[in-house]
Steps between C-alpha positions, in 0.01 A plus 500: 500500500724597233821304507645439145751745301357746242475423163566803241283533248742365224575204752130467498466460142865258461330267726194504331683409178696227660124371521441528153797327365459187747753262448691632208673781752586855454811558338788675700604840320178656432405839620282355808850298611528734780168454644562073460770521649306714831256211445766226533665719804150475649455124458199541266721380162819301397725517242552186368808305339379577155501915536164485594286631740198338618243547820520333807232384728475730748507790113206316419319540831605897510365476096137386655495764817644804388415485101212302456378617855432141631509429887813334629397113595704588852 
């Protein structure tokens, strides 16, 4: 059963990035701050003290079942 929020395509692709970038963070400002802030509102990022966003836990485990199309260990 389908039970999580739907991610936009662009909100899609921001967490993806916050992926890439690891631990250095996303910037706050750019043109996908809209979307990491969504993510943040959804519990899947956090903006730091530094500016920064980065992914949380349960990002990364969204990252693995809805991007890279891995099964959910639950």
């Amino acid at each position: 059963m389908w039970n999580e929020p739907y991610l936009e395509t662009c909100c899609r692709s921001a967490l993806h990035r916050l992926t890439l970038v690891g631990a250095i963070g996303r910037p706050d400002g750019l043109k996908d701050g809209p979307c990491l802030e969504r993510l943040q509102g959804l519990g899947l990022a956090r903006l730091r003290s530094d500016g920064r966003f980065e992914i949380t836990d349960a990002g990364t485990e969204r990252h693995g079942t809805e991007i890279l199309k891995r099964r959910s260990a639950a």
